[in-house]
N, C-alpha and C positions, 0 to 999 in steps of 0.2 A: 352331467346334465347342466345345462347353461343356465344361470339364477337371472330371474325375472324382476325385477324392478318394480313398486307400484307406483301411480303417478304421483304421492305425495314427497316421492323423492324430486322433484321435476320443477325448476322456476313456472311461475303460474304468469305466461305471458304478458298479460294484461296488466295485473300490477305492477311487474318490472317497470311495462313502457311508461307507466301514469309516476310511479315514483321520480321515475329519471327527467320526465316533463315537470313535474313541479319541482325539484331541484333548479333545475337549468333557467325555470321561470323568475325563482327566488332569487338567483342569483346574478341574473340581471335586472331586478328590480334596486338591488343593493350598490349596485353597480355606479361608476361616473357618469354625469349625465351626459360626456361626450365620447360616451362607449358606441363605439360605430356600430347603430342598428343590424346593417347590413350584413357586419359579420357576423353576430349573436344567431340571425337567422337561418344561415349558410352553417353553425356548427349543430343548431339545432335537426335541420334536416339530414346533417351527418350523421349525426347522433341514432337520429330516425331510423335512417336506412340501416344502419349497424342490427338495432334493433328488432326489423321485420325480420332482417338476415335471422337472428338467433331464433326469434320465434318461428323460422320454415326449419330451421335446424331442428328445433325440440319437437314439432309436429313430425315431421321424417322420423326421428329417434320414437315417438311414441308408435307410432305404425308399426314401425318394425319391432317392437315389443310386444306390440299387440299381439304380431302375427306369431312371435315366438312362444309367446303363452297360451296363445289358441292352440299352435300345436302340440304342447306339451299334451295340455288339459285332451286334446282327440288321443293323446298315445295310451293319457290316464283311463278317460275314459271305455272306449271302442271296447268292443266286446266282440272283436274278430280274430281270426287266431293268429297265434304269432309267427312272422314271419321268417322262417328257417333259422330259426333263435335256439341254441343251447338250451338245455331246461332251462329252468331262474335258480339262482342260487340258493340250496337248503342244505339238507344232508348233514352229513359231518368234515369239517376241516381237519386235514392232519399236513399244517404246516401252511406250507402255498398252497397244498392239493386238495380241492373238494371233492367229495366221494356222495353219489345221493341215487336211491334208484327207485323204479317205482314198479308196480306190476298187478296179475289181478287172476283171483282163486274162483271158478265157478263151476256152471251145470247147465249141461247141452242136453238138446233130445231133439231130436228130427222124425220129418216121415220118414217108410221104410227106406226110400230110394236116396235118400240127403245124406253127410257126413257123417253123424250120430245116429243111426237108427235104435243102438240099442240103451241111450244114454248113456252121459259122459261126466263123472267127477273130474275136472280138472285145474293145469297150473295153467291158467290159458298167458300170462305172462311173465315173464320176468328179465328186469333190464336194471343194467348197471350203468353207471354215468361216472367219469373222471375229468374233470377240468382242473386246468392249472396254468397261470402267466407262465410263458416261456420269457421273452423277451423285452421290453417296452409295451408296445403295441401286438404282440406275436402272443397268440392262446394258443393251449392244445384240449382238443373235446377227443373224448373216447366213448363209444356206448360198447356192454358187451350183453350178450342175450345169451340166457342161460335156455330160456324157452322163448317160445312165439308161436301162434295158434297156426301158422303156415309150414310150422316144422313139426311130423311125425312121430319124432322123440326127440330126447331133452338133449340134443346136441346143443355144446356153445357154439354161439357166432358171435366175431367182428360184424357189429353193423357200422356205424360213423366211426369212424376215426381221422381226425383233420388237423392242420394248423391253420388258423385263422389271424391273419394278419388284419389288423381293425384299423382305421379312420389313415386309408394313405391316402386321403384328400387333405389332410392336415400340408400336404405338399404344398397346395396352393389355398393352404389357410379355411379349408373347411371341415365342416365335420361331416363323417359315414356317407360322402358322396361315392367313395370309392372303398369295398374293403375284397381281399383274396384270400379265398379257401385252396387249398390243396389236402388231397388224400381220398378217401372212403366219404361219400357222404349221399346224402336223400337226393333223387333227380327231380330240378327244382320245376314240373309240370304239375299244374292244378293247383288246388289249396286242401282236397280231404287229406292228405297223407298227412297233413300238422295235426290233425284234431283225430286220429285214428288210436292211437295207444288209449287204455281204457281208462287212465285216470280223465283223459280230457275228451273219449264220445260220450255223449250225454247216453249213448245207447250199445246195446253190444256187439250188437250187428253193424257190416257200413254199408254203404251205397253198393249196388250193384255191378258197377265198373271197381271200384274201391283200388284206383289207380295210383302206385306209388313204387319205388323200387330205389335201391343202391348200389351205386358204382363209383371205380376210382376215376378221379379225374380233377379239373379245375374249376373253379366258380368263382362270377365275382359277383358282389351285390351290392347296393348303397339307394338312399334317395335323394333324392329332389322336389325341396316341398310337399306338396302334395304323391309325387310320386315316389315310387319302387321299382327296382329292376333286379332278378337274378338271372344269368346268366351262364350255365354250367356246358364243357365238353367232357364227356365223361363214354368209359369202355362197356360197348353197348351188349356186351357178350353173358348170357345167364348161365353159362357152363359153370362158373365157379366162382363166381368173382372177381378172379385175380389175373386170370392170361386171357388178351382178347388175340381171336382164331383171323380178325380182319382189318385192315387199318382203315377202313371207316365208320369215324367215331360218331358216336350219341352225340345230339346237339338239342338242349332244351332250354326254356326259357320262358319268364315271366315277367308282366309288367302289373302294377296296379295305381292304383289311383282310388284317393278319398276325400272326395268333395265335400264332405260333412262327417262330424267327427261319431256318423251314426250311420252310416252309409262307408262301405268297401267294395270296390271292384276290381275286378283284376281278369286277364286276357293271356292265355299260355300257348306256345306253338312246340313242337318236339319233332324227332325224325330218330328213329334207333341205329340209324346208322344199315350198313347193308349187310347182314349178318349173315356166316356161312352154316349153311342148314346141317352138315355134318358133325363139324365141333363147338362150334356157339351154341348151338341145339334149340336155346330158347332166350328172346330178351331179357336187360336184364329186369325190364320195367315189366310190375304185375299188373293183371289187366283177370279182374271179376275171377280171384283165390286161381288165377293160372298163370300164364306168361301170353305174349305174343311166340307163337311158333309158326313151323313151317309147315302148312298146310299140302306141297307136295309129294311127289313119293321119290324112291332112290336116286332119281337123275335129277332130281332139282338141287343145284346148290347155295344159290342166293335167297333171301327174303329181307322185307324189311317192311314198316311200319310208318305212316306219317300221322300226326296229332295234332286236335285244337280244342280248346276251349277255353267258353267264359265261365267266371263266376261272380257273384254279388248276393253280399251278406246286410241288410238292415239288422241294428239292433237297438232295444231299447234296455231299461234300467233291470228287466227282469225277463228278459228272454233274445230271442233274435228269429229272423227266418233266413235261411240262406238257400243259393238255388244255384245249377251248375249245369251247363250242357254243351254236348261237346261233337267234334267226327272225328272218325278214324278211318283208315285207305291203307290197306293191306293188299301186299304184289308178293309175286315172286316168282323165278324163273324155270317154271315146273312145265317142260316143252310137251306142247301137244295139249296144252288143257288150261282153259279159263279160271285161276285161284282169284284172283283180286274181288276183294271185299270191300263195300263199304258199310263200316259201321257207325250208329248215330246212336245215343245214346245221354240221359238227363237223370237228374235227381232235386226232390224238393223237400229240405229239411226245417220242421219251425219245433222249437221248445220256450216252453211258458214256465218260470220258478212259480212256485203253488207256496201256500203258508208252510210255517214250520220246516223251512227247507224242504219240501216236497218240488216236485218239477216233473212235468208230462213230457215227453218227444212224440214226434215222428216221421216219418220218410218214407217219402215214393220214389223208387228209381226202376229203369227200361232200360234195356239193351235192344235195338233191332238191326237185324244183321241179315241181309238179303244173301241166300245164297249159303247160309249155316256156318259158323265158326263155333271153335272150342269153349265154351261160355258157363263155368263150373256151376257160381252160385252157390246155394245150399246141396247141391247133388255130391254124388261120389266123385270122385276126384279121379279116380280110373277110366271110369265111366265115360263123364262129359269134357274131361279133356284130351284124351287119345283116342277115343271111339265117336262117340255120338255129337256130330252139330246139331247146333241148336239157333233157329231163326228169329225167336225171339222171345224175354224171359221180363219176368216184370216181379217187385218184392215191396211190400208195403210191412213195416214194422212200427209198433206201435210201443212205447214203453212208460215206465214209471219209474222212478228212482228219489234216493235219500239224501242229501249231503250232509254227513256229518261235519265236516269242513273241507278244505281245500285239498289235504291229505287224506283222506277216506270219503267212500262214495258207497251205497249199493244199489242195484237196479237189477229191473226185471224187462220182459222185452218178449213178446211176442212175434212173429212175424208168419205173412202170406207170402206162398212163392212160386207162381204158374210160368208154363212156357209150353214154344212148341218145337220139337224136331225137325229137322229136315225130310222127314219119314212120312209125317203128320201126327206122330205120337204127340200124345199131352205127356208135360211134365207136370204132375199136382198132387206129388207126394212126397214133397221136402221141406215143408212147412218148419217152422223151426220154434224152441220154447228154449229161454236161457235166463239164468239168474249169475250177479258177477256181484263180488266186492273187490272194488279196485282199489289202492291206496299206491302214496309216494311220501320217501322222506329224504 
């Protein structure tokens, strides 16, 4: 972090110039009386100009102090989430290596037709974290998942695993304009997938699209002033993670910008690449507890997905509101029949901290899909994403929660979940009741 300076460290202009004028005054008062005027005058205005020189220098020098303390103080402050950042360091140290992980123990219950119908004790997480300097500048990040609410049982997965080369602007003398990822890591589209693990959603449920996914590939990211840019091509294949079936790759990407150090926006475009409906099966990006798949039948072998949206988070000292909307443009080459979708879809999240660590949430998010797509939701996972589309779904969750601190949380969470079929079936029996205590060390 670059140290800041206060202006007490700083010549105070003004006096400088008055010292060095009475000086220069005295000393030609002292002076012979056939001291050529003309020259005293001619060093005095040397003198001068020397002088304004310094004081445009220390005004330039104070500016750009200013502006480096202002951003420190926006990085301190902001209460937006962080930007495809490693955890923060905690855990335990053994040696170089830090070891820290966090995750979260609850209880689901659904209507009949939702996930949980018959209630659910569970490990809704659990994740391991490995960081450690490789090189100078060169880190390596590892996460391992023992559980994840998207997995059916307690299979372990590689989720991120990366080497992160940090500040190669230091090339041309800057810093974090330029840093490169390679390996496994989050596909950098939107901003919920940072604030989705449950130590850091204020609630248990996400948004309705709740759009995030991993794959291998490259990323590069860095700022400039006020802005941000991530940059990832990554293998768009959700067969397995590891072998992609097509060489056209995932291309996503983020820009943001933060005009006030209270105020975040940021603007995401993506394309999964043209994925082969046989052995890629399904992208590898999740899109509302599913995938992007192939909506035709055995003669289609192409599909693929195009993405956008914005988002922008206001926050203040004891809450924030954030708000996100986006489209999506799904094709594919299924002869003899009109698949292409267009989907549109938003969400609007604000939390208020309440005394005593207390804190309220909540969130409205819409899916509308003309023309019916796979759109799970709170519903069975069999159901509405292999059988039944759904035209449009809408979830409003309502929660409470405790902070014991930064490392433990518990909260409770309510939610509505209506929609409608392609059929004209209501969906209005997935409603959802959850309690979690999340914690990380």
């Amino acid at each position: 972090m670059r140290k800041s300076w206060g202006s007490s460290h700083l010549v105070q202009p003004g006096f400088a110039a008055l010292a060095v004028f009475l000086s220069v005054a005295t000393f030609s008062l002292m002076a012979d009386d056939d001291t050529n005027l003309e020259q005293q005058v001619s060093e005095l205005r040397e003198q001068n100009a020397l002088l304004q020189q310094q004081v445009q220098r220390q005004s330039s020098l104070l500016d750009s102090l200013a502006k480096k303390v202002q951003g420190l103080e926006a990085a301190a402050d902001s209460n937006t989430a962080p930007q495809n950042a490693p955890p923060a360091q905690g855990g335990f140290n053994l040696g170089k290596i830090n070891l820290s992980g966090e995750g979260g123990v609850a209880f689901f219950d659904t209507g009949r037709d939702g996930f949980s119908p018959q209630s659910d004790l569970r490990v809704d997480e659990a994740r391991l974290f490995i960081d450690a300097p490789i090189w100078n500048e060169v880190y390596f990040h590892g996460e391992v998942d023992p559980a994840t609410r998207e997995n059916f049982d307690y299979n372990v997965e590689v989720n991120e695993l990366y080497l992160d080369a940090q500040d190669l602007s230091q090339l041309w003398g800057e810093d974090n304009q330029l840093n490169l990822r390679a390996g496994n890591m989050y596909i950098p589209f939107g901003e919920e997938y940072l604030t989705r693990n449950a130590i850091d959603n204020p609630l248990i449920s996400h948004s309705l699209t709740d759009i995030w996914g991993v794959a291998p590939g490259v990323e590069t990211y860095g700022s400039f002033d006020k802005f941000s840019y991530f940059l990832a091509v990554q293998n768009g294949s959700g067969a397995n993670g590891i072998q992609e079936f097509d060489g056209d790759k995932s291309v996503a990407g983020r820009v943001g910008f933060d005009p006030y150090h209270w105020l975040h926006l940021s603007a995401s475009g993506m394309r999964t690449g043209n994925l082969n409906a046989q052995q890629d099966i399904n992208s590898a990006l999740w899109f509302s507890e599913g995938y992007f798949r192939s909506l035709g039948g055995p003669a289609t072998t192409r599909f693929q997905a195009d993405l956008f949206e914005g988002d922008i988070t206001a926050s203040w000292s004891s809450g924030h509101v954030s708000a996100f909307g986006g489209y999506a443009y799904y094709s594919d080459n299924n002869p003899g029949a009109d698949d292409d979708r267009n989907l549109f879809y938003y969400s609007v999240e604000g939390v208020q901290n309440l005394p005593k660590k207390f804190y309220a949430a909540a969130r409205f998010s819409e899916i509308l899909a003309g023309g019916g797509f796979p759109i799970v939701g709170f519903g069975d996972y069999g159901e509405y994403f292999y059988q039944d589309l759904t035209t449009q779904l809408w979830r409003l969750s309502l929660g409470l929660g405790y902070r014991f601190s930064d490392a433990l949380m518990v909260k409770t969470e309510y939610s509505l979940e209506q929609g409608l079929e392609t059929d004209g079936e209501v969906r209005n029996h997935e409603d959802f009741f959850g309690t979690e205590a999340a914690f990380k060390f």
